[in-house]
mmCIF file of the N, C-alpha and C atoms, coordinates in Angstrom:
data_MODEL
# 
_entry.id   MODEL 
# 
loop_
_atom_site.group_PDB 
_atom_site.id 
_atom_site.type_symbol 
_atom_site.label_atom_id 
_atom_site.label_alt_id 
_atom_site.label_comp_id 
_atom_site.label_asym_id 
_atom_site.label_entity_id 
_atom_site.label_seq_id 
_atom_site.pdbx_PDB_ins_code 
_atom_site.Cartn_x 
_atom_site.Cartn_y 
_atom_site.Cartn_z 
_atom_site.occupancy 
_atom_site.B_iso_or_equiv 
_atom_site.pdbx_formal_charge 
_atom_site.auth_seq_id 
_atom_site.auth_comp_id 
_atom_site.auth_asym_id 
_atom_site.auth_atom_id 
_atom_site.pdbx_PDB_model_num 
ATOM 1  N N  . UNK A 1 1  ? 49.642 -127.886 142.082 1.00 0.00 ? 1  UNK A N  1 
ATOM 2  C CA . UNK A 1 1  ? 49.572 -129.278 141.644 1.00 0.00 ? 1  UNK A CA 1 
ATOM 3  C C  . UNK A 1 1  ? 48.227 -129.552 140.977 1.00 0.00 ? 1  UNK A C  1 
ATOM 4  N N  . UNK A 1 2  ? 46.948 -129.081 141.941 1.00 0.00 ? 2  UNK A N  1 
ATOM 5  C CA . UNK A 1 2  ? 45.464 -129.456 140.652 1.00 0.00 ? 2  UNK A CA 1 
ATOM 6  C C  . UNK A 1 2  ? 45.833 -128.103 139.809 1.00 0.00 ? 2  UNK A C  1 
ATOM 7  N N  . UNK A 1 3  ? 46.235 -127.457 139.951 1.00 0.00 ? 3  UNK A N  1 
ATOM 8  C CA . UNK A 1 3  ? 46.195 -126.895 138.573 1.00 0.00 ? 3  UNK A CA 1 
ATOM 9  C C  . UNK A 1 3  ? 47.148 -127.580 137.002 1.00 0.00 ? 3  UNK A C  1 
ATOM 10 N N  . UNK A 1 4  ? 48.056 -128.184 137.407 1.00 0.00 ? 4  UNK A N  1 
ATOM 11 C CA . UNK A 1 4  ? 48.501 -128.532 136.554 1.00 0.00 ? 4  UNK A CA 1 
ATOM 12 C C  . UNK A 1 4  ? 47.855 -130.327 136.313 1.00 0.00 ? 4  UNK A C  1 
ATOM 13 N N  . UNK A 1 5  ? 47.343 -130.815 137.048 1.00 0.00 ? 5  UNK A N  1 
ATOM 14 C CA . UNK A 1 5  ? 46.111 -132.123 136.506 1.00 0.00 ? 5  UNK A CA 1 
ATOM 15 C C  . UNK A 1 5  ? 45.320 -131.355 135.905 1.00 0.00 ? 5  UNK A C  1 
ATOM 16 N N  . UNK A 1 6  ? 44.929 -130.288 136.407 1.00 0.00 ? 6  UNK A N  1 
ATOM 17 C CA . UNK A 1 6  ? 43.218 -130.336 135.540 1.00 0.00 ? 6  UNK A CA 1 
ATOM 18 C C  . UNK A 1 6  ? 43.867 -129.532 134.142 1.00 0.00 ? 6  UNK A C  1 
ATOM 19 N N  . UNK A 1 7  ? 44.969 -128.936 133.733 1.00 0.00 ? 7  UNK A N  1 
ATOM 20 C CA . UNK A 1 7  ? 45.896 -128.444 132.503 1.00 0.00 ? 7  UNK A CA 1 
ATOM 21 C C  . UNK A 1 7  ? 45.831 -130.000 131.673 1.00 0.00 ? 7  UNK A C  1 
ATOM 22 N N  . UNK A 1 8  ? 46.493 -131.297 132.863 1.00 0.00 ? 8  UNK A N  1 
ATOM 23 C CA . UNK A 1 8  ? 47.058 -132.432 131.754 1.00 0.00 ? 8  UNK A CA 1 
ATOM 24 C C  . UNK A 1 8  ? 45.486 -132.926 131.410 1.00 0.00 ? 8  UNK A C  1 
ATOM 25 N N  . UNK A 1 9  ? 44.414 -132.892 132.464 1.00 0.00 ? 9  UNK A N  1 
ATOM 26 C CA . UNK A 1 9  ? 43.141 -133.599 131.814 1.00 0.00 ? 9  UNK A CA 1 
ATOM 27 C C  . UNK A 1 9  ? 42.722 -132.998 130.766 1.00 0.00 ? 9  UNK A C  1 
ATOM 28 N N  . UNK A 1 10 ? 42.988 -131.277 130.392 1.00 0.00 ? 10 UNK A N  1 
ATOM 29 C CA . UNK A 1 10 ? 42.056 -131.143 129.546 1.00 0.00 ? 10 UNK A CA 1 
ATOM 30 C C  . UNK A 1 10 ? 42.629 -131.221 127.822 1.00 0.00 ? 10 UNK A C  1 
ATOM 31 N N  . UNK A 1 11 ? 43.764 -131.243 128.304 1.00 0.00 ? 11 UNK A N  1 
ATOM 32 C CA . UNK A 1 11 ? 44.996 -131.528 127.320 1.00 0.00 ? 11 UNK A CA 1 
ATOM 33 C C  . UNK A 1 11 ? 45.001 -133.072 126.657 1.00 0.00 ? 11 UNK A C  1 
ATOM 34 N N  . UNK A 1 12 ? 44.793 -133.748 127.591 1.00 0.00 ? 12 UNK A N  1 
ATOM 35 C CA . UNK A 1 12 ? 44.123 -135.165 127.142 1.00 0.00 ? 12 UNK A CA 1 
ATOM 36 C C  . UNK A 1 12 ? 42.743 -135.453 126.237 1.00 0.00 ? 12 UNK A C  1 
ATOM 37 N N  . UNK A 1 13 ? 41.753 -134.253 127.123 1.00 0.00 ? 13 UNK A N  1 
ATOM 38 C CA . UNK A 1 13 ? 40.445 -134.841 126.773 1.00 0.00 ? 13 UNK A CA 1 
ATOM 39 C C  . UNK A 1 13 ? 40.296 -134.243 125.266 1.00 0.00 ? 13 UNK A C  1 
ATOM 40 N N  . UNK A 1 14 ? 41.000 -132.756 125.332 1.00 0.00 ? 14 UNK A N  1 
ATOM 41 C CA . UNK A 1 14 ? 41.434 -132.489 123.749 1.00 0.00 ? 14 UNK A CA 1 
ATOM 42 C C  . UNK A 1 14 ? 41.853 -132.644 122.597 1.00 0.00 ? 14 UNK A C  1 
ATOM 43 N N  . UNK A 1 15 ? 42.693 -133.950 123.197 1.00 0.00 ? 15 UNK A N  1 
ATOM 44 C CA . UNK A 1 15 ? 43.661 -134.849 122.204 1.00 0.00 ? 15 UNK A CA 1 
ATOM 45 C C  . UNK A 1 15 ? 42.621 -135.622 121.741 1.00 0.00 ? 15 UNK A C  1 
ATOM 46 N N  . UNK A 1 16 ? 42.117 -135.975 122.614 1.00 0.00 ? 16 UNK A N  1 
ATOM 47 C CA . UNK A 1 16 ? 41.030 -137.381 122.399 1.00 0.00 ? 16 UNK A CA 1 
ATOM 48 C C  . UNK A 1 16 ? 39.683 -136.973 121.469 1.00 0.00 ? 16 UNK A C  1 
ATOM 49 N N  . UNK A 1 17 ? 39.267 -135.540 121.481 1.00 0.00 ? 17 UNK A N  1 
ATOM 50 C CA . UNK A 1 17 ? 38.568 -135.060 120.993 1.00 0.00 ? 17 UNK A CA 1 
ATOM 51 C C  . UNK A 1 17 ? 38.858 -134.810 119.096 1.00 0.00 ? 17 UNK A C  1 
ATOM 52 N N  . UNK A 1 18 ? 40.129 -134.197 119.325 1.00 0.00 ? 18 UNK A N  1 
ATOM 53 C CA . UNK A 1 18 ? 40.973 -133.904 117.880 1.00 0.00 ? 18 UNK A CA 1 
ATOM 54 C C  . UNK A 1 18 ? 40.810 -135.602 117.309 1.00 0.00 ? 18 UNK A C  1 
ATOM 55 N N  . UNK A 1 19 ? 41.097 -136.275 117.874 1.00 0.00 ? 19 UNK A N  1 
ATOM 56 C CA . UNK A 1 19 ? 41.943 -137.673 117.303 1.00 0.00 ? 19 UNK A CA 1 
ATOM 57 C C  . UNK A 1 19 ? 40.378 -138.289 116.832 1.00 0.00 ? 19 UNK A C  1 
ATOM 58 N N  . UNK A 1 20 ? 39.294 -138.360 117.654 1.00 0.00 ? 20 UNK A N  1 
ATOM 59 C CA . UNK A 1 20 ? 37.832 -138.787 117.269 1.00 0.00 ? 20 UNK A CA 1 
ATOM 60 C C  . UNK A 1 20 ? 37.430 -137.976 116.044 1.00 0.00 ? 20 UNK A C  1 
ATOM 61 N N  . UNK A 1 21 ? 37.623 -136.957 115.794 1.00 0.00 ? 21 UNK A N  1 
ATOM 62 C CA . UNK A 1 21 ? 37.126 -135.843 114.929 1.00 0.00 ? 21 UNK A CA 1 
ATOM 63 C C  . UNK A 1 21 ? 38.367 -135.969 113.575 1.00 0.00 ? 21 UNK A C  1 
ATOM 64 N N  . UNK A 1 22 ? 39.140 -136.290 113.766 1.00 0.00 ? 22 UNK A N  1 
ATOM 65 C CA . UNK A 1 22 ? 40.125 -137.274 112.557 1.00 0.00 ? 22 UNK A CA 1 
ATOM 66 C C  . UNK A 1 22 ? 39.647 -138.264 112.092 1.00 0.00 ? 22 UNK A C  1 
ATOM 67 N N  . UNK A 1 23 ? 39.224 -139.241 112.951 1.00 0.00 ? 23 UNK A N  1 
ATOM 68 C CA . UNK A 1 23 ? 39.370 -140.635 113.008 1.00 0.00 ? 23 UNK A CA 1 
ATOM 69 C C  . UNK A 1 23 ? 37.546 -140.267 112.033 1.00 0.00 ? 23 UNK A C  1 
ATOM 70 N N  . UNK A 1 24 ? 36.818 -139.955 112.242 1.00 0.00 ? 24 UNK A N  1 
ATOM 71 C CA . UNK A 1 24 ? 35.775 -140.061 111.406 1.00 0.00 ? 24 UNK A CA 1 
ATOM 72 C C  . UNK A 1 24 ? 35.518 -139.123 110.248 1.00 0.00 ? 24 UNK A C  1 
ATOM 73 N N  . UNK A 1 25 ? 36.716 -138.143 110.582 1.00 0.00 ? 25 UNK A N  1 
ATOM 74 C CA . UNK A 1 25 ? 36.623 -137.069 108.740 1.00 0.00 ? 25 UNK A CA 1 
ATOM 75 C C  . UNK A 1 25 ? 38.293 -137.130 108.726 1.00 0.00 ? 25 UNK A C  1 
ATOM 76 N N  . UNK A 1 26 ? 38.527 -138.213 108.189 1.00 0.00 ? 26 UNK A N  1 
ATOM 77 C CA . UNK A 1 26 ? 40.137 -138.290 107.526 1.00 0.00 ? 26 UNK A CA 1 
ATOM 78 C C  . UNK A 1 26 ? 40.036 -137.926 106.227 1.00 0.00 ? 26 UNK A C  1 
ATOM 79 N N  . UNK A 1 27 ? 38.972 -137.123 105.312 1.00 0.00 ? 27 UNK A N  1 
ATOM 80 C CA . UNK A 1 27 ? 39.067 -136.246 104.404 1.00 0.00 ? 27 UNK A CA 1 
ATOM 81 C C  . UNK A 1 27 ? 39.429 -135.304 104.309 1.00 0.00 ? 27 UNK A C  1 
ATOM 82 N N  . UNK A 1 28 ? 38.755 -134.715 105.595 1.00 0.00 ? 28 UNK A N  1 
ATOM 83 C CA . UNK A 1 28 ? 38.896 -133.288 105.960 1.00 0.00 ? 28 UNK A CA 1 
ATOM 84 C C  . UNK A 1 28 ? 40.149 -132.810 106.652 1.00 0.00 ? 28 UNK A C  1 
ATOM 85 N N  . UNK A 1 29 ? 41.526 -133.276 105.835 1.00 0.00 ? 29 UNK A N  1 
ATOM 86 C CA . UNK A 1 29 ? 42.792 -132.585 106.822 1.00 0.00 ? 29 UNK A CA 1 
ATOM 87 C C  . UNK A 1 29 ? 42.952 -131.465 106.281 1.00 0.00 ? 29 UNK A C  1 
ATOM 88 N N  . UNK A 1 30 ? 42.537 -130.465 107.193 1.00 0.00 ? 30 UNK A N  1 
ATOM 89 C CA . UNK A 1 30 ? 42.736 -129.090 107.517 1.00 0.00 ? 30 UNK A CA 1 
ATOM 90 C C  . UNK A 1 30 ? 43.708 -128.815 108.579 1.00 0.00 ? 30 UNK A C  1 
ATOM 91 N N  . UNK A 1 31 ? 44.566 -127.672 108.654 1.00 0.00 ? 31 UNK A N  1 
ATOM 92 C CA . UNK A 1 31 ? 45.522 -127.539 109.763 1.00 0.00 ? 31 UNK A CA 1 
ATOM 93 C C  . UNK A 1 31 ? 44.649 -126.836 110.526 1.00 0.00 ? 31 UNK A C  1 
ATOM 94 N N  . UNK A 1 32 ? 44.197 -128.063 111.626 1.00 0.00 ? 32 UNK A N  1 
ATOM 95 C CA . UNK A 1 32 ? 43.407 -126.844 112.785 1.00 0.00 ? 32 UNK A CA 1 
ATOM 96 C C  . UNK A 1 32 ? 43.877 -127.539 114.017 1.00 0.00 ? 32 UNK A C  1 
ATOM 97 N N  . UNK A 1 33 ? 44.534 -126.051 114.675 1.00 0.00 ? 33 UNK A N  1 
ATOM 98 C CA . UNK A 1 33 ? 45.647 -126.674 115.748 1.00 0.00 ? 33 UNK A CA 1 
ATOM 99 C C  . UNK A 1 33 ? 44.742 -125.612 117.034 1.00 0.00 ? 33 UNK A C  1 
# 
């Protein structure tokens, strides 16, 4: 069970990371997955 929270937190905090790093270079769409 914490293994799969600390999977959804970092899966979150990653999203949130990608989406900030969009949100201030929406020039730069590159496919980086």
């Amino acid at each position: 069970m914490r293994e799969i929270g600390f999977g959804y937190i970092l899966y979150s905090y990653f999203i949130f990371i990608m989406s900030f790093i969009f949100s201030i270079s929406p020039f730069s769409k590159s496919p980086h997955l």
